[in-house]
Backbone as ProteinMPNN parsed JSONL, in Angstrom:
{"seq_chain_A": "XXXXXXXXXXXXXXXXXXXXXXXXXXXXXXXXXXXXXXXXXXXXXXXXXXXXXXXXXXXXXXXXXXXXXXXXXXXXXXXXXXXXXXXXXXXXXXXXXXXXXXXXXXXXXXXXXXXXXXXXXXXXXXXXXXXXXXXXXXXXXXXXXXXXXXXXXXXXXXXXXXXXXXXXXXXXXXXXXXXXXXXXXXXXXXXXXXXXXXXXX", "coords_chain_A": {"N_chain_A": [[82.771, 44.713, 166.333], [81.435, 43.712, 169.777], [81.769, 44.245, 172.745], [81.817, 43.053, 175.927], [80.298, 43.487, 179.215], [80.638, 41.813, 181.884], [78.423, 39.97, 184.5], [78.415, 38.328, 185.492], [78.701, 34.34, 186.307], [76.984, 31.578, 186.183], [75.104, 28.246, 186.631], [74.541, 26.408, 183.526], [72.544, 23.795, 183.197], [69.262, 23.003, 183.659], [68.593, 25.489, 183.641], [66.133, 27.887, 182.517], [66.117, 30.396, 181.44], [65.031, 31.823, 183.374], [66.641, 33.362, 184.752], [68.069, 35.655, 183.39], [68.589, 39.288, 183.317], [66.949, 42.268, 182.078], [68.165, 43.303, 179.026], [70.498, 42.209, 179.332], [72.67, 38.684, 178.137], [73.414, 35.57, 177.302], [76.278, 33.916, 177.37], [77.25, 30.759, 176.674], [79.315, 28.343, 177.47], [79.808, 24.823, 177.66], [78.234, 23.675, 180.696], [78.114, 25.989, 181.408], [77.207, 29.434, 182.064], [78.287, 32.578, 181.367], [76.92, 35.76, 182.319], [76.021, 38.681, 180.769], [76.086, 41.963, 179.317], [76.241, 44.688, 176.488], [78.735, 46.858, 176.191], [81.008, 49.555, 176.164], [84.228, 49.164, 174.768], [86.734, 50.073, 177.226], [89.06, 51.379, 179.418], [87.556, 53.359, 182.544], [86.593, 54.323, 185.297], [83.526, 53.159, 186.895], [80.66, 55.409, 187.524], [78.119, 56.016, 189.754], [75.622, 55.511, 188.56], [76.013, 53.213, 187.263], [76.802, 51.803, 188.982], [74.33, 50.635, 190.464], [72.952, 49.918, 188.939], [74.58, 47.017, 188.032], [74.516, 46.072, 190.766], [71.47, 45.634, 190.418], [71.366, 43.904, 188.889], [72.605, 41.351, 189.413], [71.466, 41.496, 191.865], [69.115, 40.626, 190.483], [69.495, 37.773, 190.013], [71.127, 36.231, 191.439], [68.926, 35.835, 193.604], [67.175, 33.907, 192.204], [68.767, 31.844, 191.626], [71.873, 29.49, 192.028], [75.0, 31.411, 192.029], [77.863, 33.556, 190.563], [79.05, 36.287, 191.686], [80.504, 38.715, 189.345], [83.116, 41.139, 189.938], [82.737, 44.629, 189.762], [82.766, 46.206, 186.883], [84.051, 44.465, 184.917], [84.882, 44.089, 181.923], [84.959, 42.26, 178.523], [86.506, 41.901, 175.661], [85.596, 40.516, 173.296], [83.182, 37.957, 172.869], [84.26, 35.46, 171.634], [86.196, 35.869, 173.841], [85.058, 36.139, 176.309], [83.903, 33.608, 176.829], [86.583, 31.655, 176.064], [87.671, 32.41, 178.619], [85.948, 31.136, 180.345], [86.167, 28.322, 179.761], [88.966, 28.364, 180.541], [88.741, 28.378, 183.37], [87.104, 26.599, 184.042], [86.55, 24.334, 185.82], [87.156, 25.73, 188.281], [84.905, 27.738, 188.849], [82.809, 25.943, 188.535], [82.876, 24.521, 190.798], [83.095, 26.463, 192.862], [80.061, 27.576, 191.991], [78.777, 25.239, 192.999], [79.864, 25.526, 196.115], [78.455, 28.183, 196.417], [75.869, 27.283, 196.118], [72.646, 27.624, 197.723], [73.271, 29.544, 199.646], [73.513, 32.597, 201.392], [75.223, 35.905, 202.022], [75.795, 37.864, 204.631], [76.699, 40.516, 206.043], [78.725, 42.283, 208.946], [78.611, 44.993, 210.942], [80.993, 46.303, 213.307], [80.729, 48.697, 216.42], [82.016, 51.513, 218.365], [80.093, 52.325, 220.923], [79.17, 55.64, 221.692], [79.554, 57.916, 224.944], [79.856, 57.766, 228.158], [82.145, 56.694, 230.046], [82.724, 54.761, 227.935], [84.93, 54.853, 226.73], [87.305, 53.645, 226.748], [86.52, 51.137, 225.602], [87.85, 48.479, 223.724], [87.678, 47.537, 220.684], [88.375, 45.898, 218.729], [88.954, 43.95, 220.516], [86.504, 42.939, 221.254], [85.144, 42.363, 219.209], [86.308, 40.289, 217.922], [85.604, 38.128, 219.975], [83.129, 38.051, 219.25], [82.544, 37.545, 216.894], [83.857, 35.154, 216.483], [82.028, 33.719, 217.927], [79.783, 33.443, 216.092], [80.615, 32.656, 213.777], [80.371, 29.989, 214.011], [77.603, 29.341, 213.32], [77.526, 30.013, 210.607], [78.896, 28.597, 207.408], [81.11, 29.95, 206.118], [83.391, 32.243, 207.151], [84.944, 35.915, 206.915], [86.853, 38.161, 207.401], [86.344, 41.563, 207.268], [88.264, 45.113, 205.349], [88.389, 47.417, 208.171], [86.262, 50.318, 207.816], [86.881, 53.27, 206.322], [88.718, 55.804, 208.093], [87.764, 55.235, 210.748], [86.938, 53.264, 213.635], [85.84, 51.086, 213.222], [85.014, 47.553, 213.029], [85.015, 44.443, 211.412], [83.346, 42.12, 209.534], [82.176, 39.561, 207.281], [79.803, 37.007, 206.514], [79.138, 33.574, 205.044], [76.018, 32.312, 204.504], [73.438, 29.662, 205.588], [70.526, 29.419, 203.646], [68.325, 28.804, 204.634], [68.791, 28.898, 207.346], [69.279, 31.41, 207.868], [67.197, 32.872, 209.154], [67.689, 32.035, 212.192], [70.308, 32.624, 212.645], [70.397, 35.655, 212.857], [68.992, 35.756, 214.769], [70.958, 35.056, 216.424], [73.148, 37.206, 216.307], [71.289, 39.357, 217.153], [71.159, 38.094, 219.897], [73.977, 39.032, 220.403], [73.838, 41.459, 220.294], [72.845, 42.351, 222.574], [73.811, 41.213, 224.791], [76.46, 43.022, 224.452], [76.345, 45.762, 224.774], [77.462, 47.931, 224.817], [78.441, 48.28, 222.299], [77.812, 48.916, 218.802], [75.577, 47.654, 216.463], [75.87, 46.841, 212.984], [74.245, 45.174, 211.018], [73.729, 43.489, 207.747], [72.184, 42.597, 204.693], [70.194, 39.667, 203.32], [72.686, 39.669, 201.223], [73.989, 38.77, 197.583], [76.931, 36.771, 197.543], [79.32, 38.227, 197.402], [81.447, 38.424, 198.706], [82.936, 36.037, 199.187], [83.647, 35.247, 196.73], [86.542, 34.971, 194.086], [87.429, 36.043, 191.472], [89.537, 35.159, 188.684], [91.494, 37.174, 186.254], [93.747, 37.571, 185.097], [96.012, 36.749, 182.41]], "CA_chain_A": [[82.845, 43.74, 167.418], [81.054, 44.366, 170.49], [83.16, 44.257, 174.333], [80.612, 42.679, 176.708], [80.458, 43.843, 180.673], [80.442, 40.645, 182.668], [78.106, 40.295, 185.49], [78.382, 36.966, 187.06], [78.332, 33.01, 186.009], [75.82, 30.506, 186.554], [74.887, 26.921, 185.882], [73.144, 26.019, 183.087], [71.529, 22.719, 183.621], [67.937, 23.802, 184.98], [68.138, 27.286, 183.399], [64.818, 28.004, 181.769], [66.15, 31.76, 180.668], [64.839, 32.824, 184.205], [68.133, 34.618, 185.558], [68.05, 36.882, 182.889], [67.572, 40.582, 183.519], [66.612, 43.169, 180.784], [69.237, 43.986, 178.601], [71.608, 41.146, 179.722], [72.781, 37.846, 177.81], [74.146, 34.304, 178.41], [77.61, 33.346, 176.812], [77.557, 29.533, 177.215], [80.69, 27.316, 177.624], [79.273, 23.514, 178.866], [77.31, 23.522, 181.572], [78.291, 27.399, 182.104], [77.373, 30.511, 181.497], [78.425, 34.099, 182.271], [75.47, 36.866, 182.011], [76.49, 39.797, 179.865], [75.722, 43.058, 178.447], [76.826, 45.39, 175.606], [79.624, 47.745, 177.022], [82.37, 50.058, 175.264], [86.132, 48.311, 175.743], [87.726, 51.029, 177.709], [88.863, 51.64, 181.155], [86.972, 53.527, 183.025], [85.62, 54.427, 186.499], [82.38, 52.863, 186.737], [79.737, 56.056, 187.906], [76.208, 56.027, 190.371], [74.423, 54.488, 187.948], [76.607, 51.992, 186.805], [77.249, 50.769, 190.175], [72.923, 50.76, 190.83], [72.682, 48.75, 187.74], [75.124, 46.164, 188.575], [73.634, 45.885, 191.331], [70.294, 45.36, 190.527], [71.216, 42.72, 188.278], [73.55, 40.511, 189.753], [70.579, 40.208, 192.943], [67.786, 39.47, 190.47], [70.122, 36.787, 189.654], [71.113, 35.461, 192.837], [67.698, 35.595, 194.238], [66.659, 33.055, 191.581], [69.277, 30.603, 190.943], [72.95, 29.999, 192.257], [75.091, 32.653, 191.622], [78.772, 34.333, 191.277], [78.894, 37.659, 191.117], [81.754, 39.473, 189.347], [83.848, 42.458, 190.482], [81.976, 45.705, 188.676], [83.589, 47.158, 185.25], [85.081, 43.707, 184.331], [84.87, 44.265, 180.594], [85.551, 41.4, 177.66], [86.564, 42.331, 174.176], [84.25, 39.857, 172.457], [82.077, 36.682, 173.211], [85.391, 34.733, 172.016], [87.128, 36.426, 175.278], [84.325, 35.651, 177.493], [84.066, 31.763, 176.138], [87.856, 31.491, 176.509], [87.755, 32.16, 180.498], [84.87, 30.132, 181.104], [86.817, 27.376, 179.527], [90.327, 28.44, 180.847], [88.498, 28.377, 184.459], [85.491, 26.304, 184.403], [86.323, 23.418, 186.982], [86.673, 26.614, 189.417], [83.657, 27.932, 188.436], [81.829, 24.933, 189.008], [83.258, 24.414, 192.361], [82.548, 27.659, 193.578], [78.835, 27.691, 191.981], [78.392, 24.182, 194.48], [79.514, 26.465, 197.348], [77.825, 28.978, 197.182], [74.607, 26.95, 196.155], [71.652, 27.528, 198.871], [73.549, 30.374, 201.047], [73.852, 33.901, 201.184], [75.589, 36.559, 202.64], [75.685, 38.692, 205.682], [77.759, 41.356, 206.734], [78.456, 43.328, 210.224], [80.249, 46.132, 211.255], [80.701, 46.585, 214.861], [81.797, 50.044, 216.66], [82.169, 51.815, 220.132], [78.788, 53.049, 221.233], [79.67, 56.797, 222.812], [79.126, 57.931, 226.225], [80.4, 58.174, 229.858], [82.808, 54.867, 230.619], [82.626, 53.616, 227.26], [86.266, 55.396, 225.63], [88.353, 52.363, 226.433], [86.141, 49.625, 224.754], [88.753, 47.941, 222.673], [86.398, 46.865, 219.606], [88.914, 44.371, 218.143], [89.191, 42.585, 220.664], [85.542, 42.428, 221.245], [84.581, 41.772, 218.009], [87.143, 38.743, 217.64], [85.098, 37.187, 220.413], [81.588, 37.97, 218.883], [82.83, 36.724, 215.557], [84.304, 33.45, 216.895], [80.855, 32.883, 217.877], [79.053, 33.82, 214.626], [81.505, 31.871, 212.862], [79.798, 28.7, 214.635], [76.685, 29.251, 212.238], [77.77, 29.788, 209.094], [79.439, 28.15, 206.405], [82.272, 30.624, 205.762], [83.454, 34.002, 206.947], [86.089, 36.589, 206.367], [87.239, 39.724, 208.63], [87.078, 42.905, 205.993], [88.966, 45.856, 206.505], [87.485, 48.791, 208.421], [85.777, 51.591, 207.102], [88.12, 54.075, 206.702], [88.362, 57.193, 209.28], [86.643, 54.786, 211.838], [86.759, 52.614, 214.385], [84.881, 49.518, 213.275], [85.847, 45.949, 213.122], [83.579, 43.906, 209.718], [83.037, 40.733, 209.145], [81.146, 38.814, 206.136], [79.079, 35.941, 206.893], [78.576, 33.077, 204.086], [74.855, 31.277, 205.815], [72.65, 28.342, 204.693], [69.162, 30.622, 203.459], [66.918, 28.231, 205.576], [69.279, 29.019, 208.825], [68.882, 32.649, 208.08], [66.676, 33.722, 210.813], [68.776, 31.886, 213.609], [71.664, 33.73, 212.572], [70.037, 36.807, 212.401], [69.052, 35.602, 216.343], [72.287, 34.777, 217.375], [73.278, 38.459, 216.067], [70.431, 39.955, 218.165], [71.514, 38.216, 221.525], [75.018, 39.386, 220.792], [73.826, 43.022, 220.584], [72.155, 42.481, 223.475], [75.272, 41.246, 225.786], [77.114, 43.571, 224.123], [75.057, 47.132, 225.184], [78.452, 49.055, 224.615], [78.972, 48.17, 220.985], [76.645, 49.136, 217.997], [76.034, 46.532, 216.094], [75.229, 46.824, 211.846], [74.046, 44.042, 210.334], [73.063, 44.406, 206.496], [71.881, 41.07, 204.231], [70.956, 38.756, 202.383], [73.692, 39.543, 200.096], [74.965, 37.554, 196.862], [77.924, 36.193, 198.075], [80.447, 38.982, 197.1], [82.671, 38.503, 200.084], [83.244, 34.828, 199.284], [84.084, 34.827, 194.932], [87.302, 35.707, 193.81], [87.517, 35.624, 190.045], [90.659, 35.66, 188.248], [90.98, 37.636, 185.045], [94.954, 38.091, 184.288], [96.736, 35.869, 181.04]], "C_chain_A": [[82.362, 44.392, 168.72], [81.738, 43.904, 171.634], [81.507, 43.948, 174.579], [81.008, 42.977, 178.14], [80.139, 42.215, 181.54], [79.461, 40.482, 184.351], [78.068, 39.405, 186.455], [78.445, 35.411, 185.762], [77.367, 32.238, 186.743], [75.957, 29.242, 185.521], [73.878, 27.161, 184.77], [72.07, 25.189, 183.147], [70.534, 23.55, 184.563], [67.378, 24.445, 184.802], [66.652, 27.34, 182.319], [64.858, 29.593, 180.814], [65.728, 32.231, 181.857], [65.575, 33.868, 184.859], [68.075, 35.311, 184.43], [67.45, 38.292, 183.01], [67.689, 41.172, 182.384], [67.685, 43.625, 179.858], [70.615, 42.969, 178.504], [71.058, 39.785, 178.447], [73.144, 36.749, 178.362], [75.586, 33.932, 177.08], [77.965, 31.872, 177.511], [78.839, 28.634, 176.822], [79.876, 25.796, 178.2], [77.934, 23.943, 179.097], [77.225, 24.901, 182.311], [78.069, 28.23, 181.664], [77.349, 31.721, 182.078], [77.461, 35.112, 181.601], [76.476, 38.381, 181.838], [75.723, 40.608, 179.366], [76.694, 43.609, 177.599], [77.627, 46.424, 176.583], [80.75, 48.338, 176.294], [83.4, 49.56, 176.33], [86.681, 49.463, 176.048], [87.846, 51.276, 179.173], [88.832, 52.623, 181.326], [86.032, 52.984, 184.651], [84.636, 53.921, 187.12], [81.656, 54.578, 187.613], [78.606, 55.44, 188.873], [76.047, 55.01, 189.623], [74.473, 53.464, 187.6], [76.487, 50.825, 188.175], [75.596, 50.079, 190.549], [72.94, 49.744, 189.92], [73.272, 47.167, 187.787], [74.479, 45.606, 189.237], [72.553, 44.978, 191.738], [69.976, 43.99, 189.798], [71.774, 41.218, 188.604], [72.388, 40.101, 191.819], [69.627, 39.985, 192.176], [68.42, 38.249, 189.968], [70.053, 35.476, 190.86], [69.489, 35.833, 193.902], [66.83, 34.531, 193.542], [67.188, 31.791, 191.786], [70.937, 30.748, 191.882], [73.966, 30.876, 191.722], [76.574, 33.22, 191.581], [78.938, 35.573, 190.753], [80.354, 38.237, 190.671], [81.859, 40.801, 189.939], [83.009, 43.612, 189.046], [82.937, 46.164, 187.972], [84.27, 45.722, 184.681], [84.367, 43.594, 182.819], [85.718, 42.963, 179.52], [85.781, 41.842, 176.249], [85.71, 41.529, 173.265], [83.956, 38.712, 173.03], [83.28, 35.552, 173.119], [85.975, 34.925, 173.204], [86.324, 35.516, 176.384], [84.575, 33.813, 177.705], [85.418, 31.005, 176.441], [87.826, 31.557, 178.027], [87.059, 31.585, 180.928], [85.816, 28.931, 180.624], [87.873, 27.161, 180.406], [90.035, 27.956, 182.781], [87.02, 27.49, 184.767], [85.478, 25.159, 185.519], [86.163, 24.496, 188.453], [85.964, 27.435, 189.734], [82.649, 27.342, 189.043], [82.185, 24.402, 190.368], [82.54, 25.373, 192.983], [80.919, 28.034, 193.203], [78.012, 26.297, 193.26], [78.762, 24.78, 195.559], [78.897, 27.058, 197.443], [76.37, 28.201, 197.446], [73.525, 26.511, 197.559], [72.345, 28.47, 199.936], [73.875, 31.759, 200.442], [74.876, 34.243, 201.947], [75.702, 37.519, 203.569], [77.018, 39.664, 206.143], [77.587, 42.603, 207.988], [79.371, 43.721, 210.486], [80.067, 46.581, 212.793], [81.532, 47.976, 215.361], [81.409, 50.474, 217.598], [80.959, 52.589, 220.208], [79.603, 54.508, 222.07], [78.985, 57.048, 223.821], [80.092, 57.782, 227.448], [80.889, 56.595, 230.202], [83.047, 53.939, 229.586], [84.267, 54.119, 226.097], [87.211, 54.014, 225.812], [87.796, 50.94, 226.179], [86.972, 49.282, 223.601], [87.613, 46.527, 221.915], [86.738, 46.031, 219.058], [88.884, 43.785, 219.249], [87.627, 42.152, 220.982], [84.799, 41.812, 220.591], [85.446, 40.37, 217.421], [86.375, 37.636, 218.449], [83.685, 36.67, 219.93], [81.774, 37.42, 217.715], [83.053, 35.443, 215.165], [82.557, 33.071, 216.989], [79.631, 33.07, 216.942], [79.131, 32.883, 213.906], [80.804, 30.23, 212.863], [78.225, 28.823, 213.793], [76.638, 29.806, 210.983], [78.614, 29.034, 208.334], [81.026, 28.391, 206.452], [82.001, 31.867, 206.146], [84.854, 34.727, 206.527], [85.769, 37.935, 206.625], [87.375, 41.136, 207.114], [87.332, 43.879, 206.739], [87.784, 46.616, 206.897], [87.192, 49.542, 207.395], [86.851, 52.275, 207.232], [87.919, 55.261, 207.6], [87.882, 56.712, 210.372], [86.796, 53.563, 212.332], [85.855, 51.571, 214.475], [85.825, 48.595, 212.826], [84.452, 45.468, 212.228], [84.448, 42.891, 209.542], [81.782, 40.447, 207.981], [80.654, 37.212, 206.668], [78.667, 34.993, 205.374], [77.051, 32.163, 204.947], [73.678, 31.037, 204.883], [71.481, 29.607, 204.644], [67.74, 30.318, 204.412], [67.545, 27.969, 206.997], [69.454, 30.581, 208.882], [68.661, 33.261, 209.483], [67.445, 33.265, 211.738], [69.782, 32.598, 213.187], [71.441, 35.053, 212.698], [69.722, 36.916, 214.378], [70.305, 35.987, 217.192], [73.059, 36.437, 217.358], [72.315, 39.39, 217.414], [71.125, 39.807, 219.651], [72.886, 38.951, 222.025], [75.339, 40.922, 220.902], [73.247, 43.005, 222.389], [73.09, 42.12, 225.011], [76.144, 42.291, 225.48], [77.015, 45.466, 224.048], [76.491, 48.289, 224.485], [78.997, 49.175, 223.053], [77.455, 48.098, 219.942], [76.68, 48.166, 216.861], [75.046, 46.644, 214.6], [75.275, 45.814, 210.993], [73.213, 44.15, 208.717], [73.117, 42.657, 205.727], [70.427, 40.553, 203.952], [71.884, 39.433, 201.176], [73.941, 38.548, 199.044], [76.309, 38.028, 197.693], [79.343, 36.891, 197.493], [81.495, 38.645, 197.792], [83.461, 37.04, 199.435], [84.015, 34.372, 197.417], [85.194, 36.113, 194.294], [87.45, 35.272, 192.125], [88.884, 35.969, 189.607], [90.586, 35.797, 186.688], [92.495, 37.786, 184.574], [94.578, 36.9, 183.179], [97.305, 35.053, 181.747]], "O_chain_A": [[82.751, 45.542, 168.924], [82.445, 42.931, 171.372], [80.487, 44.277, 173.972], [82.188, 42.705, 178.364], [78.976, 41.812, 181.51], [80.014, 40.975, 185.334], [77.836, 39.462, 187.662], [78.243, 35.55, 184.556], [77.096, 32.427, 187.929], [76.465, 29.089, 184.41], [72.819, 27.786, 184.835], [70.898, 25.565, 183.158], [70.678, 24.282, 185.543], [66.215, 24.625, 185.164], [66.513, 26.568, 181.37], [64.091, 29.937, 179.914], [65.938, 33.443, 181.811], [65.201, 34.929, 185.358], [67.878, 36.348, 185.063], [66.255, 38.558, 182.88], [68.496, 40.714, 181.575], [68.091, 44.722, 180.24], [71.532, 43.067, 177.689], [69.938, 39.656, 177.952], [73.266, 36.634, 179.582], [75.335, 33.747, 175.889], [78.668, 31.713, 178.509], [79.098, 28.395, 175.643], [79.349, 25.877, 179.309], [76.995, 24.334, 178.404], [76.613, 25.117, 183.357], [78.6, 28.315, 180.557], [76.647, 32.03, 183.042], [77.326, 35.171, 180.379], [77.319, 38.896, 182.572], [74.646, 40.215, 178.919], [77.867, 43.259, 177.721], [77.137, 46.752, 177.664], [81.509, 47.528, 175.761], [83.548, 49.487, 177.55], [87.211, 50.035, 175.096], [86.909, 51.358, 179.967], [89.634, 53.346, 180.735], [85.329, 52.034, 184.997], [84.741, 54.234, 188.306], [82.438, 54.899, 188.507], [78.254, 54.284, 188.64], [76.263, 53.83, 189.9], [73.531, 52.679, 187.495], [76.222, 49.627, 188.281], [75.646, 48.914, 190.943], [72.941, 48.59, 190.349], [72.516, 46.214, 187.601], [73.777, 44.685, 188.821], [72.442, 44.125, 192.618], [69.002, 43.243, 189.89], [71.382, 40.172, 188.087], [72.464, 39.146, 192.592], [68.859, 39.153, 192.659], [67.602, 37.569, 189.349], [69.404, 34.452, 191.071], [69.59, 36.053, 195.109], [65.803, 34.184, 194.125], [66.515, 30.794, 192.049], [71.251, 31.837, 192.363], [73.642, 31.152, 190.567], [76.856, 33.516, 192.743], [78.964, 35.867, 189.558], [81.281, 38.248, 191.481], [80.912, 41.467, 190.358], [82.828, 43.381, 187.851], [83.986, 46.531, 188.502], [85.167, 45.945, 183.867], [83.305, 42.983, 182.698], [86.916, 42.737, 179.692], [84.72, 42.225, 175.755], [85.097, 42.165, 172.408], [84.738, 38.458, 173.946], [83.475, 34.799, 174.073], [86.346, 33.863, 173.703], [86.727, 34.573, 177.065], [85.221, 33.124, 178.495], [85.411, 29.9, 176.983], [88.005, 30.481, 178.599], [87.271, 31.278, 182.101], [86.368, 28.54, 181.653], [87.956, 26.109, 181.039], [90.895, 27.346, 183.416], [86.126, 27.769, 185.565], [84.425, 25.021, 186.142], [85.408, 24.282, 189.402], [86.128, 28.022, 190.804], [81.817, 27.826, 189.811], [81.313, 23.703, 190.882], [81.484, 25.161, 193.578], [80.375, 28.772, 194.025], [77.07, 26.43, 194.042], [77.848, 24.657, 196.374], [78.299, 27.004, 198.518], [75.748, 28.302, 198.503], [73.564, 25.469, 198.212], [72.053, 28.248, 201.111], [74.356, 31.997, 199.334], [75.522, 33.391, 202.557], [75.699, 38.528, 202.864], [78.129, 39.286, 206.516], [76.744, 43.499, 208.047], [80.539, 43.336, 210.445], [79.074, 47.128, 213.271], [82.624, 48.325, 214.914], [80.349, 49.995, 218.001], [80.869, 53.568, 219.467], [80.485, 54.357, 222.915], [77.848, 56.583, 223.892], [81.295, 57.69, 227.203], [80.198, 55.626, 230.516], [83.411, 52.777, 229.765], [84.484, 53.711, 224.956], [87.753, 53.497, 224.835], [88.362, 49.877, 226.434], [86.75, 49.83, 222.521], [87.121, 45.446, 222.237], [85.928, 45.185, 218.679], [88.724, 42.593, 218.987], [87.45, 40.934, 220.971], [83.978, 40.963, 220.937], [85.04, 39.62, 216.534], [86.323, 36.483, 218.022], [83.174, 35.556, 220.042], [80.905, 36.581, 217.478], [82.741, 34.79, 214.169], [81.981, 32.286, 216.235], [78.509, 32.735, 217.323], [78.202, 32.257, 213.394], [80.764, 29.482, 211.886], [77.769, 27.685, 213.901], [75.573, 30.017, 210.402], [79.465, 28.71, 209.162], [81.919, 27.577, 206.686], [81.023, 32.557, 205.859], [85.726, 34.139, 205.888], [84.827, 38.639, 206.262], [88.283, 41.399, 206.325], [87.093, 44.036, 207.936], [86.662, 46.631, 206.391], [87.709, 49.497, 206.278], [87.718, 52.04, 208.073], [86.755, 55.624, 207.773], [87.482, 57.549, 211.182], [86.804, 52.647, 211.51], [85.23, 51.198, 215.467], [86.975, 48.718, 212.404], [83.301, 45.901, 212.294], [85.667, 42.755, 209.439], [80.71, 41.047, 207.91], [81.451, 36.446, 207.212], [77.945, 35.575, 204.564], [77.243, 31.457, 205.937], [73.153, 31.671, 203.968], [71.507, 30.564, 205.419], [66.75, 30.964, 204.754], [67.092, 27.112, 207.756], [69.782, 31.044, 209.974], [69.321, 33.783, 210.382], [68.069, 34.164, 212.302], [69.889, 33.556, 213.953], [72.466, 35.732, 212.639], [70.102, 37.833, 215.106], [70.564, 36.763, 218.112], [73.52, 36.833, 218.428], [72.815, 39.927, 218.402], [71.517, 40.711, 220.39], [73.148, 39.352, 223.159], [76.343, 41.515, 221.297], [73.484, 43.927, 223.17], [72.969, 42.731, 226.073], [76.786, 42.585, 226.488], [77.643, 46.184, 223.27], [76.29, 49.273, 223.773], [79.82, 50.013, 222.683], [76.407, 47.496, 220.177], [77.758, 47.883, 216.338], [73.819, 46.585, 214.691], [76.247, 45.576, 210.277], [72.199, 44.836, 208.586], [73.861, 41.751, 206.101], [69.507, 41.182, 204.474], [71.301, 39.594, 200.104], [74.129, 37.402, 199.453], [76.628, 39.087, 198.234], [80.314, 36.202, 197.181], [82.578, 38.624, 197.207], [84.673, 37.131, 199.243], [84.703, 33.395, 197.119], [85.047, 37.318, 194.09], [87.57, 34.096, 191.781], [89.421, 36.975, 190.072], [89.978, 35.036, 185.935], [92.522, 38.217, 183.421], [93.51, 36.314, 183.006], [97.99, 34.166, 181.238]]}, "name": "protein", "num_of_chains": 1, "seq": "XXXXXXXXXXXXXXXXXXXXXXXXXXXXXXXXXXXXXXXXXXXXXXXXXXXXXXXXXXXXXXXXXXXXXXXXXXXXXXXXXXXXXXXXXXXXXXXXXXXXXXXXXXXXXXXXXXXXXXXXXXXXXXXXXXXXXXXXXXXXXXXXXXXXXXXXXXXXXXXXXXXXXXXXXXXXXXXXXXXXXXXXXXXXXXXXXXXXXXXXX"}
């Protein structure tokens, strides 16, 4: 019996076999199916390469078609397993494939520029105001924590793909009022920030 690595769900209606990357399958339920590879059942770490691979597969996915990406190492004991949670979960599945459908993700990490006058920039509260107004062109966001060891304030951005560039604007002007704060913006993303999958019994 082979354990399959899970890398995301998608619709089927539509599918032509193009979301498939090399190596990967489709385990269909309905109108659903989750994209799979071969994987030994054991927990484990994931490694580099694992994480690269992931990765690489879960955006030629979401760069095609809508998209949810799972959490990396989630491992199924057989094709029955998989089949069973698409079932057990498929109205919230199909909800969450109509959200995300047509938007990506963006994420920015904001932090105290150094220098002469700039030690008491309090970055939460600056970044609560620059966020409020972020928030006003996208979809959906959600505050993640800091980095650790460091003084940034991060936010995720869910945003329509054909309002992109203005958001990517509105970012710009707010570096640009904002001279004392460094401002890292990283994206299009699949929509990690936004898909929570649930895997207990």
């Amino acid at each position: 019996m082979t354990a399959l690595l899970l890398y995301g769900v998608v619709e089927l209606e539509g599918s032509d076999g193009d979301s498939l990357a090399a190596g990967t399958s489709i385990v269909a339920f309905r109108d659903l199916g989750a994209i799979v590879a071969p994987a030994p059942y054991e927990a484990r770490t994931p490694g580099p390469e694992e994480v690269d691979e992931h990765r690489r597969v879960v955006e030629s996915i979401f760069h095609k078609r809508p998209f949810l990406p799972a959490p990396i190492g989630i491992v199924f004991r057989s094709r029955e397993a998989v089949t069973r949670w698409i079932e057990l979960h498929s109205v919230t599945l199909t909800d969450g494939l109509g959200f995300v459908e047509g938007r990506q993700g963006a994420r920015l990490h904001l932090s105290r520029r150094s220098g002469d006058g700039l030690e008491a920039v309090d970055v939460v509260a600056k970044s609560a105001e620059i966020f409020r107004q972020l928030r006003q062109h996208a979809a959906a966001s959600v505050t993640l924590k800091p980095r650790e060891g460091t003084r940034t304030a991060s936010a995720a951005f869910l945003v329509e793909r054909d309002r992109w560039a203005g958001f990517v604007d509105v970012i710009t002007e707010e570096a640009r009022q904002h001279p004392e704060l460094a401002f890292d913006q990283t994206g299009p993303w699949p929509p990690y920030d936004f898909v929570n999958m649930q895997f207990g019994v």
